[in-house]
Backbone bond lengths (Angstrom), bond angles and torsions (degrees), N, CA, C in turn:
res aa  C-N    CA-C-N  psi(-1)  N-CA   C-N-CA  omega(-1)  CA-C   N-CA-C  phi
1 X - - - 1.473 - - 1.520 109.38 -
2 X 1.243 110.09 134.78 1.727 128.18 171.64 1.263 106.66 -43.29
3 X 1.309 151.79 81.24 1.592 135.48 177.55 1.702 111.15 -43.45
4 X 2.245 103.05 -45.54 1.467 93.96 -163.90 1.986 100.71 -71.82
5 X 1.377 113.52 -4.16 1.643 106.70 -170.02 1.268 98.53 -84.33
6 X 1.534 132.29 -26.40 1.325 141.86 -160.73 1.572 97.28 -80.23
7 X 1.360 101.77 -43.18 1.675 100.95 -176.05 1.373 101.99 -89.92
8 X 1.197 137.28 -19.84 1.405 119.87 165.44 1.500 118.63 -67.40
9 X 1.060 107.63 -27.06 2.120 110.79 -165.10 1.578 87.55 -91.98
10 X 1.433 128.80 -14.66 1.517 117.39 -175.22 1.620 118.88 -89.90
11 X 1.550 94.51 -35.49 1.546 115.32 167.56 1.654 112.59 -57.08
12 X 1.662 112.58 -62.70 1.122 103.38 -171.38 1.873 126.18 -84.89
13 X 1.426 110.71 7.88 1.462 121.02 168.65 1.921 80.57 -87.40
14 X 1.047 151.74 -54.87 1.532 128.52 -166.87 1.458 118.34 -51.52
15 X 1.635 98.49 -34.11 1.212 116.79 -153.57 1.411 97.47 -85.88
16 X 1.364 131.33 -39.56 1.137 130.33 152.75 1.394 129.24 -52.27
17 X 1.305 108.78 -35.92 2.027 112.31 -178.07 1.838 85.28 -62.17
18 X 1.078 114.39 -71.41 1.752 109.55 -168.23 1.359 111.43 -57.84
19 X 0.931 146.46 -24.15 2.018 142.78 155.26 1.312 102.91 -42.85
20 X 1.490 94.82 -68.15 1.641 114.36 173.15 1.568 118.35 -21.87
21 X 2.077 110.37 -74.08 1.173 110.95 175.25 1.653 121.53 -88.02
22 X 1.330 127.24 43.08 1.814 133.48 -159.44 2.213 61.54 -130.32
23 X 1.540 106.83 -85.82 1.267 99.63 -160.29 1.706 138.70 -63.89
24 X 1.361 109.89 2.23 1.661 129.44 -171.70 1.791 80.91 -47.14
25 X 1.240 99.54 -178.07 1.599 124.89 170.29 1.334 97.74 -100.49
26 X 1.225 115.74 146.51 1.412 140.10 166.08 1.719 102.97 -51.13
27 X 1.431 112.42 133.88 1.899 104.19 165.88 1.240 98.41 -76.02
28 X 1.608 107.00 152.17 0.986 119.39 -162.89 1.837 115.76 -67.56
29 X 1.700 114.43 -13.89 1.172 111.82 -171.64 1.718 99.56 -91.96
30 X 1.537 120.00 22.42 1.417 99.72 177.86 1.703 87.55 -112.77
31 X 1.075 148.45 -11.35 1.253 152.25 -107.76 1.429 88.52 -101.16
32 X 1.440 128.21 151.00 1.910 116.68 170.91 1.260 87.81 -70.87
33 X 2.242 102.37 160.31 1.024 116.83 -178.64 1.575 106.61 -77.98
34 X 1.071 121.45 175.36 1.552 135.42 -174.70 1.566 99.41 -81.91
35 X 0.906 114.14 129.53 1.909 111.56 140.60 1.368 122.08 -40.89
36 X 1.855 111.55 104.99 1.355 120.14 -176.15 1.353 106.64 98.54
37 X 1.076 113.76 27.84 1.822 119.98 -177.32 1.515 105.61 -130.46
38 X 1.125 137.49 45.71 1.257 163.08 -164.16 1.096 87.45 -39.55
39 X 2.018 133.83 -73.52 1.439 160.66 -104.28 1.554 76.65 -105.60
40 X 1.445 133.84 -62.01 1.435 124.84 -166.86 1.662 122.63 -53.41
41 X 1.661 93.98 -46.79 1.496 108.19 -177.68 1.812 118.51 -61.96
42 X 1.594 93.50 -28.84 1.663 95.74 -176.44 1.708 101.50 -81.41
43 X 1.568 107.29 -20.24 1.833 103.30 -179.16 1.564 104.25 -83.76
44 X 1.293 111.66 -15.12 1.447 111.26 -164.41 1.813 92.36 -80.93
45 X 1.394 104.62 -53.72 1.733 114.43 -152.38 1.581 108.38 -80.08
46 X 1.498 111.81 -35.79 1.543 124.91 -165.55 2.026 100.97 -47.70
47 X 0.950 101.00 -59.63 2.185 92.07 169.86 0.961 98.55 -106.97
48 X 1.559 124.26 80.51 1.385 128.08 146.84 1.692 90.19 -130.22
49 X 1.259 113.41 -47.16 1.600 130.29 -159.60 1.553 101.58 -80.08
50 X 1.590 105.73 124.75 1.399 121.23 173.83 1.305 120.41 -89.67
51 X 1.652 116.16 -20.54 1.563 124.31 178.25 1.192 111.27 -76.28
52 X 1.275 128.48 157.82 1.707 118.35 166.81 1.431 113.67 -72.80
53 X 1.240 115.11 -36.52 1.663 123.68 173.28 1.783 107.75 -117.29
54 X 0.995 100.31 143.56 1.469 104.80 -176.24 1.648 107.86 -161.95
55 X 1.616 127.57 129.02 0.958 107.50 170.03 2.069 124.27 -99.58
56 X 1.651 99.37 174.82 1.962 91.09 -168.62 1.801 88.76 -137.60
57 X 1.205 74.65 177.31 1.926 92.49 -174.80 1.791 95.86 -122.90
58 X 1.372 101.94 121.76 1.571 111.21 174.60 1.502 95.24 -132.63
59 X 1.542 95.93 104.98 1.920 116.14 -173.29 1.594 94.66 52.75
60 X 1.114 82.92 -116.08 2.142 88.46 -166.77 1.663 112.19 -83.05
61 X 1.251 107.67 -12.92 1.023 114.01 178.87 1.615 171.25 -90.27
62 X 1.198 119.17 91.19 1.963 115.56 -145.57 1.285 107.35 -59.33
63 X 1.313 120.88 124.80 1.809 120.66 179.78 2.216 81.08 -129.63
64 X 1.769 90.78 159.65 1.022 79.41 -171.62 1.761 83.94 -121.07
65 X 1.830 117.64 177.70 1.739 121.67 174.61 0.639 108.50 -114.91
66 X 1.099 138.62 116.57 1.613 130.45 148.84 1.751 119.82 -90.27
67 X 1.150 129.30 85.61 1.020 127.51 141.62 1.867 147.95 -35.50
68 X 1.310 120.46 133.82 1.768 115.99 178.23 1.331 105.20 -43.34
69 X 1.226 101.13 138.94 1.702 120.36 163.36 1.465 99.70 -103.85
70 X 1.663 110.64 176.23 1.203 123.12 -159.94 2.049 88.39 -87.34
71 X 1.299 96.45 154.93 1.760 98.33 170.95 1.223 130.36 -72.54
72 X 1.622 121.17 125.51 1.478 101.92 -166.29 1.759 113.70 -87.15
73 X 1.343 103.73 156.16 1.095 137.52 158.45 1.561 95.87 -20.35
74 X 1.516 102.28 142.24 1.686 123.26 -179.59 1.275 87.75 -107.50
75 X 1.330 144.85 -24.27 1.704 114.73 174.90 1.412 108.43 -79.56
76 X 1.094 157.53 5.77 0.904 135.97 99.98 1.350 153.79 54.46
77 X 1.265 104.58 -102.69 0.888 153.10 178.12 2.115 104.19 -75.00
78 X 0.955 94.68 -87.73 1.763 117.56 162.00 1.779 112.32 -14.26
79 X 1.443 101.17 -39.81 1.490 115.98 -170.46 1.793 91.06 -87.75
80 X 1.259 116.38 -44.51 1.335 114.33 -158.68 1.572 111.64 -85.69
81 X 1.864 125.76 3.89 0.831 127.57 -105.98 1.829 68.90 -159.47
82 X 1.094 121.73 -46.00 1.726 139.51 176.80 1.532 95.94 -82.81
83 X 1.503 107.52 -41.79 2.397 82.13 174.46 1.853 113.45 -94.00
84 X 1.235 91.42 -20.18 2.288 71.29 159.67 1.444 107.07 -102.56
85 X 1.366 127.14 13.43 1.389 95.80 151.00 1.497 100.90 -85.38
86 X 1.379 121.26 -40.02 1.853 99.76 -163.43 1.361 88.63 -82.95
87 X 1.398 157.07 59.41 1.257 131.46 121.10 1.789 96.76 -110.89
88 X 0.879 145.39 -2.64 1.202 159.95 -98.16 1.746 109.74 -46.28
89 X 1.326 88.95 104.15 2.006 122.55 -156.89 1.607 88.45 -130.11
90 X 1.363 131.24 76.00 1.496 116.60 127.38 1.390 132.13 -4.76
91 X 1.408 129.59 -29.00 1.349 109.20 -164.83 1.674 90.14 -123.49
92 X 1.304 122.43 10.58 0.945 100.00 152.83 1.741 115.15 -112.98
93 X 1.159 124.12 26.03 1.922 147.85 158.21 1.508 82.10 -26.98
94 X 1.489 110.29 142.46 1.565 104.23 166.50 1.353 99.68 -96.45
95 X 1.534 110.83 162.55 1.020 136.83 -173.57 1.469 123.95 -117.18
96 X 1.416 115.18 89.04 2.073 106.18 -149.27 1.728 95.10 -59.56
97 X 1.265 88.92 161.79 1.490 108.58 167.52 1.451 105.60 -113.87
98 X 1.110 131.69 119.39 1.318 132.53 -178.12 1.244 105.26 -62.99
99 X 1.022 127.48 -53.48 1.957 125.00 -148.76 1.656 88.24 85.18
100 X 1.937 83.88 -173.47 1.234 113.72 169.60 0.983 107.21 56.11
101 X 1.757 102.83 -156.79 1.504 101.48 -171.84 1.371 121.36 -90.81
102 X 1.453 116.07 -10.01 2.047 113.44 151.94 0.969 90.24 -18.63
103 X 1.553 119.08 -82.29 1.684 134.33 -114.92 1.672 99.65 -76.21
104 X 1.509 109.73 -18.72 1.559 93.56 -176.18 1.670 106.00 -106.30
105 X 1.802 112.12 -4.20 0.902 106.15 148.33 1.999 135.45 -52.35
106 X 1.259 99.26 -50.95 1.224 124.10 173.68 1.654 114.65 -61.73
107 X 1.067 120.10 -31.75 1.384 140.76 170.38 1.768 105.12 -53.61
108 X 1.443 105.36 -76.74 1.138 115.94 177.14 1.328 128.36 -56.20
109 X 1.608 112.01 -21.62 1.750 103.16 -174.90 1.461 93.50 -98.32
110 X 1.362 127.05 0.67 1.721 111.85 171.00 1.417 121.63 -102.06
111 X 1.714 93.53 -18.24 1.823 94.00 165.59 1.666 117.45 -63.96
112 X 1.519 83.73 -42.33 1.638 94.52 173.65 1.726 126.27 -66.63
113 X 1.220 118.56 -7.12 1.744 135.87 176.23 1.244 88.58 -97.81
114 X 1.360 137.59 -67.67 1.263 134.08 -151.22 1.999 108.77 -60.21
115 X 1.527 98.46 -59.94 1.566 106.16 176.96 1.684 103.50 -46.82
116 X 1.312 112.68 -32.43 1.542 109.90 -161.13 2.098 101.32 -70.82
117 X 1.552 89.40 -39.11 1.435 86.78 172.28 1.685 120.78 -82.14
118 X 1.304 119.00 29.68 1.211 119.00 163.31 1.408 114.91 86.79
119 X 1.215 101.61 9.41 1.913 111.35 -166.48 2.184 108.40 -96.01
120 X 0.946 95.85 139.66 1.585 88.55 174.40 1.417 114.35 -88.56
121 X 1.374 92.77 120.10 1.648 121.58 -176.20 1.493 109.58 -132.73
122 X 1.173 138.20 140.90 1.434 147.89 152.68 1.832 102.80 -31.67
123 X 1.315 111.01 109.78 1.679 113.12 -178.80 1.722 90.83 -84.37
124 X 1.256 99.01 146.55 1.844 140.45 -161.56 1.654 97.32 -92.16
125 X 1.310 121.51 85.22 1.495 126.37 170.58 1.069 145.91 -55.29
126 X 1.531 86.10 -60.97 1.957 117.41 162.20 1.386 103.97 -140.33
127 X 1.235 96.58 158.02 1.677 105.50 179.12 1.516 102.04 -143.83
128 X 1.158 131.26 172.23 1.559 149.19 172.24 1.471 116.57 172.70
129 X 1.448 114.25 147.59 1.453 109.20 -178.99 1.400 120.39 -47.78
130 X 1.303 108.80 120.14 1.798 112.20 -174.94 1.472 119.19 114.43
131 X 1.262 115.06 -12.97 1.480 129.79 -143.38 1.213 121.17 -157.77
132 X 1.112 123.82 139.91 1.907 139.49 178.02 1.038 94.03 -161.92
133 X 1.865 94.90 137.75 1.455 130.29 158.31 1.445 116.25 -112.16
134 X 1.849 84.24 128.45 2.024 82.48 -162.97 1.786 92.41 -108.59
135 X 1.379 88.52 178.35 1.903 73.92 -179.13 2.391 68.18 -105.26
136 X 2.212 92.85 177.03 1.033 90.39 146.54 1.551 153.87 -114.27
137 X 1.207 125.85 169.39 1.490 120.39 -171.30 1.351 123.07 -49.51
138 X 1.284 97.99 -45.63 1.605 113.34 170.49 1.511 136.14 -54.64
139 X 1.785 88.74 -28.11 1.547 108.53 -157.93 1.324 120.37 15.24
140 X 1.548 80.59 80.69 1.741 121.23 -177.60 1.299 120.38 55.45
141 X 1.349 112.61 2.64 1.986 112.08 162.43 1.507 117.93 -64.43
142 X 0.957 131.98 -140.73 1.838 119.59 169.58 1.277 80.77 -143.68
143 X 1.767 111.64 143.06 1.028 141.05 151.70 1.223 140.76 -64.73
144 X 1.112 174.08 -175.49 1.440 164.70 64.23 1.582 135.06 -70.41
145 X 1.002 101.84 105.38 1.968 109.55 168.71 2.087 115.16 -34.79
146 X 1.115 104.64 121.91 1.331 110.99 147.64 1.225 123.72 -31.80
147 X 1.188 114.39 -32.52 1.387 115.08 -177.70 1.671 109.72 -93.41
148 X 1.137 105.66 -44.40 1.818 105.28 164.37 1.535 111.44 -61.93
149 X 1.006 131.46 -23.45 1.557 123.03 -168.39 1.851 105.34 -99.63
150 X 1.102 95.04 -6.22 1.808 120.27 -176.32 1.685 76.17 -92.85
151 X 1.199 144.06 -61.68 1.489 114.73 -163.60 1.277 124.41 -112.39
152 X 1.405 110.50 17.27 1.473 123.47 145.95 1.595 100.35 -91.37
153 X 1.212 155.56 -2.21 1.133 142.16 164.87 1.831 123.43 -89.05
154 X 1.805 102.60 -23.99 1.262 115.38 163.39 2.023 113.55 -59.22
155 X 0.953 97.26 -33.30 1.474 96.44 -176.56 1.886 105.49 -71.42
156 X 1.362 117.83 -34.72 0.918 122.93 -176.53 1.929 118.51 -72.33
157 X 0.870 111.00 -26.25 1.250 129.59 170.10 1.837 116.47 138.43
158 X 1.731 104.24 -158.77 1.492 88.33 -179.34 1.688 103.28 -97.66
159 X 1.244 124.29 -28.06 1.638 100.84 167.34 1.585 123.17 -49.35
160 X 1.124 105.78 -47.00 1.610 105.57 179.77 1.230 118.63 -63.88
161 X 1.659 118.70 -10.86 1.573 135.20 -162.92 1.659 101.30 -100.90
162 X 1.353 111.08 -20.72 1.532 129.14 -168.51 2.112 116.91 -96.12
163 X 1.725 83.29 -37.35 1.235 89.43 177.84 1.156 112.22 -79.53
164 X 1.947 127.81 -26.74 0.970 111.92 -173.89 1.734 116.27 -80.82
165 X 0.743 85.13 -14.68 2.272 102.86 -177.18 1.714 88.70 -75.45
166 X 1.123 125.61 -47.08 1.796 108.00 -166.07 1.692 94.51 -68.84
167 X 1.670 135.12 -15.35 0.926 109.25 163.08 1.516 137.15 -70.70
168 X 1.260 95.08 -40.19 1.436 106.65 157.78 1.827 116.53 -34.44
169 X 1.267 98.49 -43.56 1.640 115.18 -161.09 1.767 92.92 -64.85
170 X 1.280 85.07 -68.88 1.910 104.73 -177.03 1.735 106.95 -39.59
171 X 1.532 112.23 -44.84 1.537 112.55 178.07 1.302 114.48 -50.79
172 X 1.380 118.65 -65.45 1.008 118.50 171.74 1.165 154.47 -82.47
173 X 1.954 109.79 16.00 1.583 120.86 144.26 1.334 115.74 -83.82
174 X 1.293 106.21 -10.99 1.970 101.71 -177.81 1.686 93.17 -80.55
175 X 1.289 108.40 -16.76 1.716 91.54 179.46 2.058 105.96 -64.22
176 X 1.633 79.27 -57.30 1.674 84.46 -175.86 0.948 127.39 -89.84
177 X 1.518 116.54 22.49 1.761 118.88 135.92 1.690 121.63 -79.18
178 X 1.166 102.86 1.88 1.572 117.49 154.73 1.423 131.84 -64.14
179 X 1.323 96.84 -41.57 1.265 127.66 -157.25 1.317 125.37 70.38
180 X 1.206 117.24 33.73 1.169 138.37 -161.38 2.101 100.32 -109.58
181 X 1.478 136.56 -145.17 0.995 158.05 -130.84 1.431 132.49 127.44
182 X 1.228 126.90 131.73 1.308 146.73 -166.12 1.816 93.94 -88.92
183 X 1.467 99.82 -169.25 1.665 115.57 -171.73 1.835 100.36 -115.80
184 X 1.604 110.27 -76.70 1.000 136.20 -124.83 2.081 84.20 -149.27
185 X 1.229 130.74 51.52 1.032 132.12 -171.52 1.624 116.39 -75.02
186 X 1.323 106.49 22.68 1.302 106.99 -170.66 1.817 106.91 -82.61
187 X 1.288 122.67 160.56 1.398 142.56 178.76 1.307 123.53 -23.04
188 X 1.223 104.10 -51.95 2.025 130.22 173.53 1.709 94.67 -80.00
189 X 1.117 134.19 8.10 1.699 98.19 168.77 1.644 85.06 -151.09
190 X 1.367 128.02 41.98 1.442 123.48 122.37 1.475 136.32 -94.54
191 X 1.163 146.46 141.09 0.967 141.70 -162.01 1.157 137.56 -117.87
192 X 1.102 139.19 131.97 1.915 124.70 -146.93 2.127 65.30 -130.84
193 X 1.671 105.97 130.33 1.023 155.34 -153.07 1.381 94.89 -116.04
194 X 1.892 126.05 126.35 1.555 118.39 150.81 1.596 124.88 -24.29
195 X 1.476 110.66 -50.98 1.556 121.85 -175.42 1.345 111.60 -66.24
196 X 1.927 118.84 -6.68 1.322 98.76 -165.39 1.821 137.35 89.56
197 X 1.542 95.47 -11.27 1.443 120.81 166.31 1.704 115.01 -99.21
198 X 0.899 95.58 125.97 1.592 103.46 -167.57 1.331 97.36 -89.11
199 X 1.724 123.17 144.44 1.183 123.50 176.83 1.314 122.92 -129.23
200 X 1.368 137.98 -162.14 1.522 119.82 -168.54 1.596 98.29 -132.74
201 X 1.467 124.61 139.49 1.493 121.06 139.59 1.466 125.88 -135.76
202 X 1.496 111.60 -177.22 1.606 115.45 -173.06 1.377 89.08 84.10
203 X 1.474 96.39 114.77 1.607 103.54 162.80 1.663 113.49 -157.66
204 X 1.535 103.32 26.52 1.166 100.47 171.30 1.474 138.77 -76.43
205 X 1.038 116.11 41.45 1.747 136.57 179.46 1.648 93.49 -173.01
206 X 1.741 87.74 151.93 1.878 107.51 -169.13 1.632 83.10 -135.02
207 X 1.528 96.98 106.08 1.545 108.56 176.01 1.677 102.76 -70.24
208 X 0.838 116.16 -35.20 2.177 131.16 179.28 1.762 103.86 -46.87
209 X 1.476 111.13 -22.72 1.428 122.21 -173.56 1.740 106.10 -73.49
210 X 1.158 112.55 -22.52 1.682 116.69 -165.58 1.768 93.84 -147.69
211 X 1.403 142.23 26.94 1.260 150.08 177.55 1.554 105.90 -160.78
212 X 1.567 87.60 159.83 1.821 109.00 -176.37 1.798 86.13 -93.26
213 X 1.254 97.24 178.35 1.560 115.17 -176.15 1.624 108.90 -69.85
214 X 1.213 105.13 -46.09 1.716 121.27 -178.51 1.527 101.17 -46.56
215 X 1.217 117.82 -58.34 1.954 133.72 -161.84 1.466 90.75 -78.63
216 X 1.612 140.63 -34.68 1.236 120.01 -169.38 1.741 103.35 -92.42
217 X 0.768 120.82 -2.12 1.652 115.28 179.53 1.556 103.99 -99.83
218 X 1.355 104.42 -44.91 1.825 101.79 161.89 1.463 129.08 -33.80
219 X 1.657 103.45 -47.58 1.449 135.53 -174.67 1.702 90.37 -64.75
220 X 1.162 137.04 -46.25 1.414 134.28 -179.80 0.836 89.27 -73.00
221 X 1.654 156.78 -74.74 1.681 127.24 -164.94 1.139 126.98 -51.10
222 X 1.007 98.75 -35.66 1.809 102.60 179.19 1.448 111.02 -77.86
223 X 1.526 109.91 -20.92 2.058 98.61 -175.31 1.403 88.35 -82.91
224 X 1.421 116.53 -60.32 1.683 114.51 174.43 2.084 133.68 -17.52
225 X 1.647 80.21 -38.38 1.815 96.22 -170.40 1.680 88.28 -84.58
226 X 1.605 116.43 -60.66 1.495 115.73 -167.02 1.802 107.75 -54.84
227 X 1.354 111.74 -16.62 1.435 85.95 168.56 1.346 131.74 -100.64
228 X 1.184 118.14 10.74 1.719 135.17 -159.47 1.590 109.90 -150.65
229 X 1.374 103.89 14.36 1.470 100.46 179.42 1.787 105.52 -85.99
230 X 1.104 98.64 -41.22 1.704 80.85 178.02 1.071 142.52 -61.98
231 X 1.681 115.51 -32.23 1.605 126.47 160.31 1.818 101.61 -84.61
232 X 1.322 130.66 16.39 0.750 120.14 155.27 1.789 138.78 -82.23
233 X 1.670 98.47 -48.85 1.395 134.67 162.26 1.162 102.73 -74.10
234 X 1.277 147.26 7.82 1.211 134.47 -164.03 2.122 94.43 -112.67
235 X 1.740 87.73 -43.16 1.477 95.17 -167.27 1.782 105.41 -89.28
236 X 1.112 110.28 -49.28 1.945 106.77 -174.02 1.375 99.56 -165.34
237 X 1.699 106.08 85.20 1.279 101.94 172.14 1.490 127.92 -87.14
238 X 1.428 127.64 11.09 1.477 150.17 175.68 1.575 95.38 -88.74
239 X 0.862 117.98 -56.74 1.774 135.05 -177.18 1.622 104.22 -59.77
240 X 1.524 126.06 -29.66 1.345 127.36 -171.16 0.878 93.40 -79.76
241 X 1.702 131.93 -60.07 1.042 148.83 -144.83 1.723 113.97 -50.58
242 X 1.754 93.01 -50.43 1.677 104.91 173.38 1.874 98.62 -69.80
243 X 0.724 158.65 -33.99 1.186 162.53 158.21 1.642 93.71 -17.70
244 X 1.548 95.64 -93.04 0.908 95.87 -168.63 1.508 157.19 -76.06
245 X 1.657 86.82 -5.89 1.753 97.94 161.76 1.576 115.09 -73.40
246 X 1.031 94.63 -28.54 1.979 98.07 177.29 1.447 113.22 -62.05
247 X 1.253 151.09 -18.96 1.196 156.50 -75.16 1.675 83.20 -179.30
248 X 1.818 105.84 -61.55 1.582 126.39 -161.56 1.347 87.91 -61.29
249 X 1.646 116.88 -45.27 1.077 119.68 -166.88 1.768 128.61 -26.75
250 X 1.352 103.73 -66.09 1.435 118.99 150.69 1.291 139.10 -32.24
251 X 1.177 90.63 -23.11 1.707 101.38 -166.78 1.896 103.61 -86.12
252 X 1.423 125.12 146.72 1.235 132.30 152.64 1.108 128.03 -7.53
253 X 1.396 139.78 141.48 1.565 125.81 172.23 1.442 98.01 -79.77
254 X 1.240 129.77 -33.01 1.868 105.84 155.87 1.383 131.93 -22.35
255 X 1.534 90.18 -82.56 1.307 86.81 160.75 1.452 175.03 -123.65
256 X 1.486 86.42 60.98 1.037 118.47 156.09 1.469 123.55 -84.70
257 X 1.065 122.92 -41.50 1.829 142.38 -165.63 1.793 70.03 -70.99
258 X 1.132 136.52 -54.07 1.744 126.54 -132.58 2.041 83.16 -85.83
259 X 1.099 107.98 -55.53 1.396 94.28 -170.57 1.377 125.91 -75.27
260 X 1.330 118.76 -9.18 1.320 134.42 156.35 1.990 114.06 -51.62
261 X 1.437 100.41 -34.98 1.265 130.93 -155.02 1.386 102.61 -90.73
262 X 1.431 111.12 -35.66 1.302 119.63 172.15 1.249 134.82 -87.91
263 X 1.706 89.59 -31.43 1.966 103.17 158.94 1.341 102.32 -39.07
264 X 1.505 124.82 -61.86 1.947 124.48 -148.57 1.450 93.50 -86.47
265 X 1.153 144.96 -24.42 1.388 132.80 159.05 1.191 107.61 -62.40
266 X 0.922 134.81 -75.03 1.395 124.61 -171.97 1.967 142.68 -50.50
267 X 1.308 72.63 -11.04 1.561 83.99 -172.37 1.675 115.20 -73.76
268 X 1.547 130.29 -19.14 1.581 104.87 136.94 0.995 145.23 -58.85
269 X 1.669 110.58 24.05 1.267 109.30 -171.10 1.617 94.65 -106.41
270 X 1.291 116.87 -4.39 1.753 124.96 172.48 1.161 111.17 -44.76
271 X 1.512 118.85 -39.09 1.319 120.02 -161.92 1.531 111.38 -88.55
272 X 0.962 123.19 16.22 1.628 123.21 -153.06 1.521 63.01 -87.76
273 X 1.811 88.90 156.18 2.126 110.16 168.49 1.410 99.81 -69.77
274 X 1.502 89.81 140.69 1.840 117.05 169.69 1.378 118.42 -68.10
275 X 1.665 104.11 -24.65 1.741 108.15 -169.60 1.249 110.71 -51.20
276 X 1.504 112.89 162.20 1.745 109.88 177.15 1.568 105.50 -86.50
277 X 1.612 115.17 -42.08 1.238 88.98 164.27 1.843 136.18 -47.46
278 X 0.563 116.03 11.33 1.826 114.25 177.31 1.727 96.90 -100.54
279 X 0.966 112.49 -1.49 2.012 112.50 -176.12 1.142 97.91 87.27
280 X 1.813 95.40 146.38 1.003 97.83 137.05 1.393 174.09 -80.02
281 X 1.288 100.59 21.05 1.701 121.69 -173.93 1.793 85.33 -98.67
282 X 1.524 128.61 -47.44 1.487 120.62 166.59 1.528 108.40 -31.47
283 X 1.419 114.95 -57.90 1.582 117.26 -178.18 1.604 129.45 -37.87
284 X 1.844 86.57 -66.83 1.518 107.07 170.37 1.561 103.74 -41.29
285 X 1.486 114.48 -75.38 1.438 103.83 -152.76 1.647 116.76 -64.16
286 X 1.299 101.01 -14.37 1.642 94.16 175.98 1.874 114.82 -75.40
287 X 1.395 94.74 -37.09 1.580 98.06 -179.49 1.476 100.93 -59.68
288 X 1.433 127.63 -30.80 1.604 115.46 -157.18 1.794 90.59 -99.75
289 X 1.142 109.48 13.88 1.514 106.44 172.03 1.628 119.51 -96.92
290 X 1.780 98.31 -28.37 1.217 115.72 -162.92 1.345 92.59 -103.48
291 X 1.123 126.70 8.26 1.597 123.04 154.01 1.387 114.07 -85.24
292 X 1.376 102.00 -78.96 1.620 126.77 165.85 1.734 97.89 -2.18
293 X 1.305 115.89 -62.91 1.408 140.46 -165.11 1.634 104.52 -65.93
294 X 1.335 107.25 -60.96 1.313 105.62 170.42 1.671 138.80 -62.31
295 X 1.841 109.50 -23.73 0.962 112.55 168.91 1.394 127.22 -98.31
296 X 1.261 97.42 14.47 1.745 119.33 -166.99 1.598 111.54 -119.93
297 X 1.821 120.17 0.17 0.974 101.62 164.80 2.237 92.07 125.10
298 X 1.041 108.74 -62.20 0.986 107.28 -170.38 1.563 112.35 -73.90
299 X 1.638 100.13 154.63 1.591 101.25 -175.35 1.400 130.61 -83.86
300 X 0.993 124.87 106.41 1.844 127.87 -160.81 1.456 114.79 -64.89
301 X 1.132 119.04 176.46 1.726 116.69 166.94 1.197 117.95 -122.63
C-alpha cells in the first residue's frame, strides 16, 4: 500500500468533512429573524439579553425588549404606605409593582388601552411570559426625555425652563382628557417625539387596580411636580404657578378638590432638611411641598 496515497485520500476526506461542515446551511432555528417576525426575535433575544430594556435592529428596524425583572420588595411599599396614611392622601396609597412576569403582563395590557385611546405609547409586537416587544417611538429618529430637555432648558434660562415643563403639563392633561391615567408620570418616562408629540412609557404597575380615576390622575400631578419641582422653584415659582392652575383648569372638580387637599396635608413636609445628604428624593419632596404650599395659599420659606 501507497503510504503517501493513504495519507493523501485520508487528508483530503478530513479536508472535505470540514468544507463540508464551514459550508452546510444554517438550521433553520439559528437563521436571523425576518423583517415582520416580531414573535421569533423576542424567542430568539429574550435569554440572550442581560438588560431589562435593551434595544435590536430587525432589517431596518428599531424594536425595543423589555424583559422580567426580579420582584420587588414588600417593604417598600410598607414605608410608602406609613406617609399617606399620616397625611392621609389616597393617591399617594402605594401601588405594588409586581416584577416579573405580572409586571410585563400589566405592561402590555396598558400600552394596549392607552394606544387604543389614541395616546402615543410604544405598540406591543410580541409578547411571551417574561418578555415584550415594543416597537420604537422614534421609529428610529432619536428621542428625548422631558426630563433631559427640562435640563437643557435650565441652562437656557427660566422662560425656556417654564415652557418646557407646560409641556410636560399639556402631556399629561391630554392623557386625562381621555379619561384615562398614566403609571409613573414622572419627567424621565415622558417623551418628546421627532414629530413634536410627546409620548408615554413605564407601565409596569396599574395604579386604577387599588384607586378610583380621580386619585390616579392626581397621582400624575404629584409624580409630575415631585420630579421637576426643584429646577422648578428654583427658577420662577410665581410663573409656574400660573402654569399650572391653567392646566388645573381642565381638570375635574375631583381633582381638583383632591390636590387642593393635598397641598394642606402636605405642607409639614416644608420643613423636612434641605441638606443633600438626606437624598435626594428628601429634596424633591420638600421642594414640591413648598410649592404646593405656595400656590395653595400658605406662606413658604
Amino acid at each position: 500500500m501507497n503510504p503517501l496515497r493513504r495519507g493523501t485520500g485520508s487528508g483530503s476526506t478530513r479536508i472535505q468533512m470540514r468544507k463540508g461542515a464551514a459550508s452546510a446551511p444554517a438550521p433553520l432555528d439559528e437563521r436571523e429573524p425576518q423583517p415582520g417576525d416580531y414573535a421569533e426575535l423576542l424567542r430568539r433575544m429574550l435569554p440572550k439579553q442581560d438588560q431589562t430594556v435593551a434595544s435590536h435592529r430587525l432589517g431596518n428596524e428599531r424594536v425595543w425588549l423589555k424583559k422580567a425583572g426580579p420582584r420587588h420588595g414588600k417593604w417598600r411599599y410598607r414605608l410608602l404606605a406609613v406617609i399617606a396614611g399620616a397625611l392621609r392622601l389616597d393617591a399617594l396609597r402605594p401601588v405594588p409593582n409586581p416584577g416579573g412576569a405580572e409586571a410585563i403582563l400589566i405592561e402590555a395590557r396598558r400600552l394596549r388601552e392607552l394606544g387604543e385611546a389614541g395616546l402615543r405609547v410604544p405598540v406591543v409586537l410580541a409578547e411571551q411570559p417574561g418578555g415584550l416587544l415594543m416597537s420604537d417611538l422614534g421609529q428610529g429618529r432619536a428621542t428625548v426625555s422631558v426630563l433631559e430637555r427640562l435640563d437643557q432648558a435650565a441652562a437656557a434660562g427660566p422662560a425656556s425652563l417654564l415652557a418646557t415643563w407646560r409641556e410636560g403639563l399639556n402631556a399629561i392633561a391630554t392623557v386625562h382628557a381621555r379619561d384615562t391615567y398614566l403609571s409613573q408620570a414622572f419627567d424621565r418616562n415622558l417623551v418628546h417625539c421627532p414629530d413634536g408629540v410627546i409620548g408615554y412609557i413605564d407601565f409596569e404597575d396599574d395604579p386604577g387596580v387599588a384607586l378610583g380615576l380621580a386619585e390616579c390622575q392626581v397621582r400624575d400631578w404629584l409624580s409630575y411636580l415631585h420630579s421637576t419641582a426643584m429646577l422648578v422653584r428654583a427658577a420662577a415659582p410665581q410663573t409656574a404657578a400660573e402654569h399650572w392652575h391653567a392646566v388645573q383648569a381642565d381638570a375635574s372638580d375631583a381633582v381638583r378638590e383632591r390636590i387642593a387637599h393635598a397641598a394642606r396635608r402636605m405642607r409639614w413636609l416644608r420643613h423636612l432638611p434641605s441638606g443633600r445628604r438626606w437624598g435626594r428624593d428628601t429634596q424633591r419632596v420638600r421642594a414640591s411641598a413648598l410649592l404646593l404650599a405656595r400656590w395653595y395659599g400658605a406662606r413658604s420659606e
